[in-house]
Structures are given as C-alpha cells and as structure tokens.
C-alpha positions as MATLAB code, in Angstrom:
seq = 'XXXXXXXXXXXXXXXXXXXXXXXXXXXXXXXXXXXXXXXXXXXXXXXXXXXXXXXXXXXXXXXXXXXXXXXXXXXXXXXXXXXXXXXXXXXXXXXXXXXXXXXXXXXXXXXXXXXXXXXXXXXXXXXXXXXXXXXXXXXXXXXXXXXXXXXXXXXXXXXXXXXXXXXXXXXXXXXXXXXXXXXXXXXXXXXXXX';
ca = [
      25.850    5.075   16.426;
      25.289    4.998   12.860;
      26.477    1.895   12.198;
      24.596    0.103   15.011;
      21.070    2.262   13.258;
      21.953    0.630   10.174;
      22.674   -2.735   11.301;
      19.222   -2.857   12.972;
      17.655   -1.565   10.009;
      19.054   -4.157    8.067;
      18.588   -6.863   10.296;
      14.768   -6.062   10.972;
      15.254   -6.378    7.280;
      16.377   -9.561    6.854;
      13.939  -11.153    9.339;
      10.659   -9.058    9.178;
       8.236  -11.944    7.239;
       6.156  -10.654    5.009;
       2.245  -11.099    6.197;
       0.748  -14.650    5.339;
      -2.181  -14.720    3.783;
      -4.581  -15.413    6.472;
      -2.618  -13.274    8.648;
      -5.267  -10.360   10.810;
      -4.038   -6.790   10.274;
      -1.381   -5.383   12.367;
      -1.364   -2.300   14.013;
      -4.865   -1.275   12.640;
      -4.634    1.809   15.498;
      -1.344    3.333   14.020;
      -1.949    6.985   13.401;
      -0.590    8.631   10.673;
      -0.478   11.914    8.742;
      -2.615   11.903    5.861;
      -2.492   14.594    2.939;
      -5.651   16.456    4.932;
      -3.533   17.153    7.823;
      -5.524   14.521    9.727;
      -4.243   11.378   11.353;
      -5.871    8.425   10.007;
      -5.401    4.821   10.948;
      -6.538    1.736    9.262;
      -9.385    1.308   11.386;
     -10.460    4.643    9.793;
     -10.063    3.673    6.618;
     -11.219    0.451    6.495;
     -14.983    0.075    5.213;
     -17.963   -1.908    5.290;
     -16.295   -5.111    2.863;
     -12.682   -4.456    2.998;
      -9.494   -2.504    2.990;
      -6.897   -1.999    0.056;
      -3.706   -1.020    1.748;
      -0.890    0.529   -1.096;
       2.493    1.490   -0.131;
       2.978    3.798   -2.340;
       5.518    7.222   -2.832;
       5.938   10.109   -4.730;
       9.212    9.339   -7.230;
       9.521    5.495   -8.049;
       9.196    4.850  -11.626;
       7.118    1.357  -10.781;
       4.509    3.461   -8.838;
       4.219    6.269  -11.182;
       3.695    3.384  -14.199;
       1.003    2.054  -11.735;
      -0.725    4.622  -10.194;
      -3.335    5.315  -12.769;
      -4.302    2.572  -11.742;
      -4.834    3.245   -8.450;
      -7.432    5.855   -9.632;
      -9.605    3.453  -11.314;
      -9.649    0.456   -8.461;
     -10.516    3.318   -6.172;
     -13.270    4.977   -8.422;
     -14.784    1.277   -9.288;
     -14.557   -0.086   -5.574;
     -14.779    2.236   -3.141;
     -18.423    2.736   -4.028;
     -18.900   -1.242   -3.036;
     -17.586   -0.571    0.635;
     -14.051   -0.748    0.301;
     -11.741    1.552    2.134;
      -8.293    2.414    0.021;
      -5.575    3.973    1.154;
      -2.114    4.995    0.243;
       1.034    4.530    2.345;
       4.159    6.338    1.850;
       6.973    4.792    4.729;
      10.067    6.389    2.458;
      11.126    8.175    5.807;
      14.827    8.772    4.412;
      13.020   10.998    2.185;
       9.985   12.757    4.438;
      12.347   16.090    4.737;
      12.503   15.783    0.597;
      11.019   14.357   -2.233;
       8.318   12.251    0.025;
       7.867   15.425    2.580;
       4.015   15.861    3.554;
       3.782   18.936    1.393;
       5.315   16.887   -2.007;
       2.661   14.048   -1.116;
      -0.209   16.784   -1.487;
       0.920   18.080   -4.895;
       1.320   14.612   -6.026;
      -1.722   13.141   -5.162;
      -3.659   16.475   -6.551;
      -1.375   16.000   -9.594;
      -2.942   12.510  -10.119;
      -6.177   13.085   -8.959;
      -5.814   10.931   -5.962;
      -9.653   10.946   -3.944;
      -8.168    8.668   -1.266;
      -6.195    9.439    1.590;
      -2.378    9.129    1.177;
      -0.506    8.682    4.116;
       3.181    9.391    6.294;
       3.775    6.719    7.850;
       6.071    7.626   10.084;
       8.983    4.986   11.877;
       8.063    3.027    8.856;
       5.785    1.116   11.381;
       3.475   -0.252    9.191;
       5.779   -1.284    6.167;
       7.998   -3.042    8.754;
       4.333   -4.762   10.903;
       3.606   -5.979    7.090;
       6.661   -7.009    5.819;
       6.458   -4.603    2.768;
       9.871   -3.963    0.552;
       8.274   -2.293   -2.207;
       6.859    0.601   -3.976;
       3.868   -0.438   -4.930;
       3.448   -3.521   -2.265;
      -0.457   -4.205   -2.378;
      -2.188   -5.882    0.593;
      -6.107   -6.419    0.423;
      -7.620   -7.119    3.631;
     -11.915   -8.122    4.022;
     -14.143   -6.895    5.927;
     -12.838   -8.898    8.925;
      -9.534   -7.795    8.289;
      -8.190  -10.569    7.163;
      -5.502  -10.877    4.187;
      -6.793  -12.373    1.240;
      -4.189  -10.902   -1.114;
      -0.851   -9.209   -1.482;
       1.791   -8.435   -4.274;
       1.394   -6.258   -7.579;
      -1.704   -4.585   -9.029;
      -1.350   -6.928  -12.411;
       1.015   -8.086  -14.678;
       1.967   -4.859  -16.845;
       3.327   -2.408  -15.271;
       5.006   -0.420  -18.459;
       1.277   -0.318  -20.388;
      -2.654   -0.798  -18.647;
      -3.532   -1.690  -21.779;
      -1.534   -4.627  -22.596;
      -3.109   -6.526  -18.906;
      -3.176  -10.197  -19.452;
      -3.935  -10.638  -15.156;
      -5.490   -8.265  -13.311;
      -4.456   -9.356  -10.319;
      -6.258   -6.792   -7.912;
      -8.932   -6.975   -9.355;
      -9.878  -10.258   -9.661;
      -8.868  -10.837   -5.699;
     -11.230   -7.803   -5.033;
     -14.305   -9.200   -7.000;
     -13.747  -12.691   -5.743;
     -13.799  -11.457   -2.180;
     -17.109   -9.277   -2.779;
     -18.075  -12.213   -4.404;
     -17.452  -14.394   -1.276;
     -14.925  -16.947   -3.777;
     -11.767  -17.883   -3.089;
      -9.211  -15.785   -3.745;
      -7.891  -16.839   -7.289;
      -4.333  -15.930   -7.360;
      -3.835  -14.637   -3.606;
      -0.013  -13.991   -4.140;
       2.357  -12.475   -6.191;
       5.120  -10.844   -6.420;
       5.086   -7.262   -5.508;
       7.790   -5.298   -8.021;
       9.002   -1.554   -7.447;
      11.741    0.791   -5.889;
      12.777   -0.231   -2.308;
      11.036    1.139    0.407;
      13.702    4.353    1.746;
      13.736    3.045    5.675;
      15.278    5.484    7.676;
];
C-alpha cells in the first residue's frame, strides 16, 4: 500500500503543470486551517485588487532567508487592497515541525499580520503546481495569474536586491501595466507531500 501511495505521489508529481500565467485560480473555495483556528479559503482572503498566495513553512532555510520579506510586501500592500496569505502544504510534517501549533509560534516569532495556513491533502500546492518553499503566485483582482516564482533575486541578503521581482509585478498590476517579468523561477526546500 505504501508503495502504490508513493507512486501516486510521485506521479501527480511528475505531471501536475505548474499554473500558466493567465491561468484563473483553482480551488478558490478550499478551506483550510489558518493560525486563528478559523478556516479560510482564498475567496476569503482575496481583496479588493488582488491576492498574493505564498507557500510557505516553518523550517526551510530559503523561506526563513525570505520571510522578512514577506513582512514588508504585506505591510506596504495590503493597505492598497491586496489580500496575502501564507500556505504551508508540508503535510509529512503537520504532526511535527509544520503542526498547527509550530505555525502559530512561528508566525508570532516573525511578526506575521497575515493569515498562515494548513493546507491540508496538499490540495492547493498540487491545483497550482507548486514544488517549493517559497513558490509565489500573484493573482488580480479577477483572479487571474499575473505572476509566479521567487520574491527577488537575493535570497541570502535584502539588501543586496538587484530585481525585486514581487514587487515590481505587484505595482505594475495596481498600476494596470503589464506585468514586467511575470515568471521566474521559484527556489527553496521541496514541498513535504504526504
């Protein structure tokens, strides 16, 4: 029985296609557990001008490099009507280091003022096509994908940025401009699938 889990893991894996840009937001009515002990789904996160959609966790070195980060887009942009959340779908680990209890420490640790989210089946990561920790997928207010990939070029040190990826997608899209740079390549730990 395990094998045949794994092989199906695997091959959903293998085949699940990352969302094209373009592409309307899947599953928008999947509930899951957010740090408040409320279920949240996208539709109640999204806001007036868009949704920033972060799989995210609790342990990767990439994310923890990142996530200040995450602080300031939230602080600068939720204010303009956009709707952030974080997404944790490391179900191997929701009984340890990604357990709903760690995820509330954590995100009081950083000072998250966002909701962070289980999701739980790894639904979402696998209805997106997201591998990594952090995988970033902006959606406007439509929802509609106008960007996915990394938060900017330098992981290691915010202030050594040359492309602020994010950013720029997020400001062109309040902007109503094309999308700049609308893809790149999202870098990080491997999503834990169960």
């Amino acid at each position: 029985m395990k094998y045949i889990s794994l092989m199906l893991i695997l091959f959903s894996l293998l085949f699940s296609k990352e969302l094209e840009i373009g592409s309307r937001m899947p599953l928008d009515d999947h509930k899951m557990l957010d740090i408040s002990g409320k279920l949240l789904t996208l539709s109640d996160i999204r806001s007036n001008n868009g949704t920033l959609v972060i799989f995210s966790c609790n342990t990767c070195p990439w994310v923890i490099r990142w996530e200040d980060r995450y602080k300031t887009i939230a602080d600068k942009y939720r204010s303009k009507g956009i709707g952030i959340v974080a997404v944790n779908s490391n179900e191997a680990r929701f009984n340890s280091d990604d357990s709903i209890e760690e995820m509330i420490l954590h995100a009081k640790d950083k000072g998250y003022k966002f909701p962070y989210v289980q999701d739980l089946g790894s639904k979402l990561a696998y209805a997106f096509g997201a591998t990594k920790t952090p995988h970033i997928y902006l959606f406007d207010e439509k929802n509609i994908l106008l960007y996915r990939g990394a938060i900017d070029d330098n992981a290691k040190d915010a202030s050594n940025v040359e492309k602020t990826y994010l950013a720029d997608a997020i400001d062109a899209m309040l902007s109503k401009k094309p999308i700049p740079i609308a893809t790149t390549k999202a870098l990080g730990c491997s999503i834990k699938f169960k």
